[in-house]
N, C-alpha and C positions, 0 to 999 in steps of 0.2 A: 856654658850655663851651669850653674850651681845645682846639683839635684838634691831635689827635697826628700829628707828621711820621713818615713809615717812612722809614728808613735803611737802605741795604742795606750791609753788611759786605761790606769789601775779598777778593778772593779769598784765602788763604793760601797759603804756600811750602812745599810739603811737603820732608817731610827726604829721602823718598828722589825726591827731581825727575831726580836722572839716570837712573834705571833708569824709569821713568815714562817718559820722552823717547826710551829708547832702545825701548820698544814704536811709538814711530812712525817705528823706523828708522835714527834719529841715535845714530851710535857715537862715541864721546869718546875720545881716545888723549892723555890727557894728556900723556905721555914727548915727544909729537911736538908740542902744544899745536893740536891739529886737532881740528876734526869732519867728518865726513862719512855722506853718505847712503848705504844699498847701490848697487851698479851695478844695480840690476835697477829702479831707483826713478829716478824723471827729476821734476827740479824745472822742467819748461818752464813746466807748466801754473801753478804758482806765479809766474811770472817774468812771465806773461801777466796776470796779476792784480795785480801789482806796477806794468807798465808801464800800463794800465788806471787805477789809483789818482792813480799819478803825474799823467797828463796829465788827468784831472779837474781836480785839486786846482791846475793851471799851475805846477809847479814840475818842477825836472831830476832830481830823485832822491828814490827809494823803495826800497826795503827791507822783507822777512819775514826777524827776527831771531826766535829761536832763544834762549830762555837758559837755560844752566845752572846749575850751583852754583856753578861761579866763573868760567862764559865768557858770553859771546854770541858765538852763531853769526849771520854775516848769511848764509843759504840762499837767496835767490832776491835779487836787486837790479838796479838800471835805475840808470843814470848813472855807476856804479862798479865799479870789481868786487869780487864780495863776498870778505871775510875774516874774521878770527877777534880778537877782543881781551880782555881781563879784562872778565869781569859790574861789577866796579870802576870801570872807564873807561864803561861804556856808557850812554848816555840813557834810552835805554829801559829799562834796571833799574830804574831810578831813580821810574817812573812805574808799568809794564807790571800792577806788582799792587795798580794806584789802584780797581780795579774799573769805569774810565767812561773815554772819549776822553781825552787829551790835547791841547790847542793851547796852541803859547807862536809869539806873536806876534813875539819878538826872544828869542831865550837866554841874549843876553848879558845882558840885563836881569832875568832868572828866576834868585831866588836858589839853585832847587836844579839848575839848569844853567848858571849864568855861571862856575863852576871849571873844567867837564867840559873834557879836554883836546879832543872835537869840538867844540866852541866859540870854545878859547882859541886855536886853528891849530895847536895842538901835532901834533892827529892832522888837525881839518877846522877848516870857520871856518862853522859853523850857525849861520841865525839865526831864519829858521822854522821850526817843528818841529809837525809835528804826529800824533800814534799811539793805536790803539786796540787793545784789547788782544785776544789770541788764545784765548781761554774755550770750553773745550769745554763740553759739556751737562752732564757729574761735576764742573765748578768747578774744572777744573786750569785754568791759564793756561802756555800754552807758552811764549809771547815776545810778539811783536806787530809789527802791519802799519802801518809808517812812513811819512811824506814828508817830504822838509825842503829847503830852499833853502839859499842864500848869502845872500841879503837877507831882511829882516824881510818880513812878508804876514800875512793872516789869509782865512782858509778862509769860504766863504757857508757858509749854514746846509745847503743842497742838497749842499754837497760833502762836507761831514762826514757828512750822511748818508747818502752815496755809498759812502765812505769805511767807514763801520761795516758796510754791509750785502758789499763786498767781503771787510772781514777776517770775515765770519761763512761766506764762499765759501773761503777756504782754512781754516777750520780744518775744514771739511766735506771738504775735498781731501788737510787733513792726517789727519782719521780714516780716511778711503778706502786711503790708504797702510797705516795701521795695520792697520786689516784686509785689505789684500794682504798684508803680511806674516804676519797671522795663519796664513790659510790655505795660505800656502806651507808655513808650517813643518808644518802638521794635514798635507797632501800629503807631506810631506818623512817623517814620522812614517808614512805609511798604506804610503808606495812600503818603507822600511824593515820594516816589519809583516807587508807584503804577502812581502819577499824571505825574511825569514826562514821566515814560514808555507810558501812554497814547497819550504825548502829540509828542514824538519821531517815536512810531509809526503812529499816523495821521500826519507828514510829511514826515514821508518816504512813506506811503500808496498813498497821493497826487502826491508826486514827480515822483514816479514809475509807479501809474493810468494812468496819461496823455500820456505819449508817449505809451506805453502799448497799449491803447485804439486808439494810432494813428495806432500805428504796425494791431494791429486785423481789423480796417477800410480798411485800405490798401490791407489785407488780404484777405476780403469780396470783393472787387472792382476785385482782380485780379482775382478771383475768379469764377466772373461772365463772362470774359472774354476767362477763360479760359476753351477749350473743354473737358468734363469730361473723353474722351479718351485719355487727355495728360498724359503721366508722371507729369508732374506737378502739375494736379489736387488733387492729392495724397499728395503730398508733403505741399500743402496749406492747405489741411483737415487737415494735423498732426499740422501744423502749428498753425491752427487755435484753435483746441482741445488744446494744450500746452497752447497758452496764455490763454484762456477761464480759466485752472486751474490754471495758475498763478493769475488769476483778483481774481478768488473764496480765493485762498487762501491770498491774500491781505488782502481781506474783511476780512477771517476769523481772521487774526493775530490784524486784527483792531479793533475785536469785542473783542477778549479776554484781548487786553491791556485795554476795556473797563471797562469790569468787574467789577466787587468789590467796586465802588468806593461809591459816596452818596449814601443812600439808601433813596427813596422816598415811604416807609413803608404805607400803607394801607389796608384797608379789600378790599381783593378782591373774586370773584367767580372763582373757578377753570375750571368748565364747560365753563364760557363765554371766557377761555382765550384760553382751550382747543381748543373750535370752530374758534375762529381768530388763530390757526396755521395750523389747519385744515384747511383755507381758502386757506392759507400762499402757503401751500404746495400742494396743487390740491388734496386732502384727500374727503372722503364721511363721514361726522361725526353723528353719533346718534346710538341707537340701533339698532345693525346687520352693521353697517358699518365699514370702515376700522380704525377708530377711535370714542373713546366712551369715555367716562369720568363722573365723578362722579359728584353730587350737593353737594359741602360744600365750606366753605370761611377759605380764607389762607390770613395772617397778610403778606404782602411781599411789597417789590417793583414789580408794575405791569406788567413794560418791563422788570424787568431783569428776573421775571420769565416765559414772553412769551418766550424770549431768549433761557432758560432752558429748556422749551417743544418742542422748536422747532427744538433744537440740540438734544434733545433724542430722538423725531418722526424719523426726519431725520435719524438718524443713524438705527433705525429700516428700517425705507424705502430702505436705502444700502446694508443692508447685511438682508434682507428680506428670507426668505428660496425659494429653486424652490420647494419646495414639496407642496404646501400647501400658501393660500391665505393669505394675510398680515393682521394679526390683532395688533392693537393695545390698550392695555385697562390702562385708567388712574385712579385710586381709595386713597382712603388714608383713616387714622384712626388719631382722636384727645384724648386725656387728656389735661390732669394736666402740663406733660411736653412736651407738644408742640402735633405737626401734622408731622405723616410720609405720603409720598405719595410716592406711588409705579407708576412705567411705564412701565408695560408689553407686551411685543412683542412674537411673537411666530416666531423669525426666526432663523440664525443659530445658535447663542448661540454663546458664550465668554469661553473658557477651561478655568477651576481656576487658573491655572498656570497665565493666563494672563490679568485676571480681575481687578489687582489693577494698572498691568502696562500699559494698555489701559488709563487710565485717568491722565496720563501724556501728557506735550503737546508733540505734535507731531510723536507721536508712532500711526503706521498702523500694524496690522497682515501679512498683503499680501495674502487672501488667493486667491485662487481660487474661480473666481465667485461675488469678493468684488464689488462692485460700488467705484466711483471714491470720494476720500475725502482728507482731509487736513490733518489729524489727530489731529484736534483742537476740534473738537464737544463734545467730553466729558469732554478736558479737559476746555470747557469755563463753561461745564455746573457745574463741580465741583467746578470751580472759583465763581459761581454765588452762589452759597449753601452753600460753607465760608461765604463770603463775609455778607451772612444773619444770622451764626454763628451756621450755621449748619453741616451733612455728607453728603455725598452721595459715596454710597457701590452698587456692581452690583452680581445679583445670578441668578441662573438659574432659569426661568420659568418652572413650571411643564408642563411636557407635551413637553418640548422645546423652546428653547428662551432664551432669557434675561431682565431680570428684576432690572431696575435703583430704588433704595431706597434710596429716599430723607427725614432726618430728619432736620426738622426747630425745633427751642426750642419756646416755650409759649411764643409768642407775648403779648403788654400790652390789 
């Protein structure tokens, strides 16, 4: 029986390869006959893979080309400095979608490189050449990772495969790019998202306050009028309780579209921010009182972490235990990779079942015994611990309670 050879099929050229290309960052300005990478994107780390390649393989020059529909870009290079020329003139067109290495031992001798003007001196005078191609994991092929001398040579078998397993190291560096770019833009989108929702919510917060605020005046007025053995008096008290939690939870949805946005990053003391929520809240702070906190400094924005403390106090002061006197204790630990600070309460506690779905917004328990909330307090405080590019995770306190864990990562 005759055994069947497999053949892998060359990679193909898709029609749209520029816009393809420009998801890893590379912009085309034909009019200027350029490409170029964002400023926020550094080809070192390619340049270092290049220079790497090169001095395996003993020869003075390497190259990550780059090609388009009708350019190559040479993006990182060792021995030259890189530039731009017609996909037409370029070697590595010529091969890059063979699907396997390239080695030409002399070019001038290679009939589909002895025209190429870097052959004939017109541009260079190549005469080993050798490139393997840039194949992502989906079959696209970007360009490819070159070497090539002035004198004819041939590559050991170790250095070609040196050689392959580097260009599979940049097009790894060149997906990594792609996706920094992705998520810049998904951030770019979320901070936009973010400024708008703030800015929709402080006009519906405005628009709704004012009459609101007329309604609970009026409230109070009739109030005062009216004898506390009416039926009516009753009905003004619910009244008046209702809008009371509508104002609160105004505020709250106002604060949370707040959240995240600039961050105005500083050293600040935990303990001095601790005591201004402690103020905030009608709290006793220091050793043996209802609130206590640790001496260390946190890299943060300074309101958006009083913000932070003051929605986790709070929510301790809510669901407080009746057994047993409200403590509250703030501490935290630092390295290398940042500062965790802990906010322990000893009050009713959080079942695990419902600890991560608590810090969504506007989820309440209902239990019996709860004090009155929005169901915004965790989730503004979890918005406020992103937003600084950190977690925040809830466990039980020993002894009873819950305990909010806040990681920040290593501030500069």
């Amino acid at each position: 029986m005759a055994r069947t050879q497999t053949v892998t099929a060359a990679p193909a050229d898709p029609a749209g390869r520029d816009e393809l290309l420009q998801e890893y960052g590379f912009a085309f300005a034909a009019d200027e006959g350029s490409t170029h990478t964002p400023d926020e994107l550094s080809t070192e780390p390619l340049k270092n893979l290049v220079q790497l390649a090169a001095k395996l393989c003993g020869v003075p020059f390497g190259v990550i080309n780059v090609v388009t529909s009708d350019q190559q870009q040479q993006v990182a290079a060792v021995g030259f400095e890189a530039a731009v020329c017609s996909r037409e003139d370029s070697m590595c067109s010529q091969v890059f979608l063979s699907g396997k290495p390239t080695v030409v031992p002399d070019a001038s001798l290679d009939p589909r490189l002895a025209s190429n003007p870097f052959v004939t001196g017109e541009i260079a005078s190549v005469r080993f050449y050798a490139s393997v191609p840039l194949e992502t994991a989906s079959g696209f092929v970007l360009g490819s990772l070159c070497v090539f001398a002035n004198t004819p040579g041939t590559p050991g078998k170790d250095q070609l495969g040196m050689l392959e397993i580097l260009a599979r190291q940049a097009v790894q560096l060149l997906e990594l790019q792609r996706r920094t770019l992705q998520l810049n833009s998904a951030l770019s989108e979320v901070r936009e998202s973010n400024a708008k929702l703030a800015e929709f919510a402080g006009r519906v917060s405005h628009d709704l306050r004012g009459p609101l605020t007329t309604m609970l005046g009026y409230v109070e007025m009739a109030g005062d009028e009216v004898d506390g053995d009416h039926p009516a008096a009753e009905y003004l008290q619910i009244i008046d309780a209702s809008g009371h939690r509508m104002l609160a939870m105004l505020e709250d949805v106002l604060t949370y579209s707040r959240m995240g946005g600039a961050l105005q990053r500083q050293r600040v003391s935990l303990q001095t921010v601790a005591a201004e929520v402690a103020k905030d809240l009608g709290l006793s702070f220091g050793s043996g009182a209802v609130l206590d906190a640790e001496a260390m400094k946190l890299h943060v924005d300074p309101g958006q972490l009083r913000t932070l403390l003051q929605n986790l106090v709070a929510n301790a002061v809510n669901y407080r235990s009746p057994d047993r006197d409200l403590k509250v204790r703030i501490s935290g630990i630092s390295n290398y990779h940042g500062t965790t600070v802990f906010v322990a309460d000893n009050g009713k506690g959080i079942a695990p079942e419902d600890r991560q779905r608590v810090l969504e917004p506007l989820v309440r328990l209902h239990r019996d015994g709860d004090g009155h909330g929005s169901g915004l307090g965790l989730a503004i405080a979890r918005r406020v611990v992103e937003a600084h590019g950190g977690e925040l995770s809830l466990k039980e306190t020993p002894g009873g309670g819950t305990t909010a864990v806040i990681s920040f990562p290593a501030g500069p």
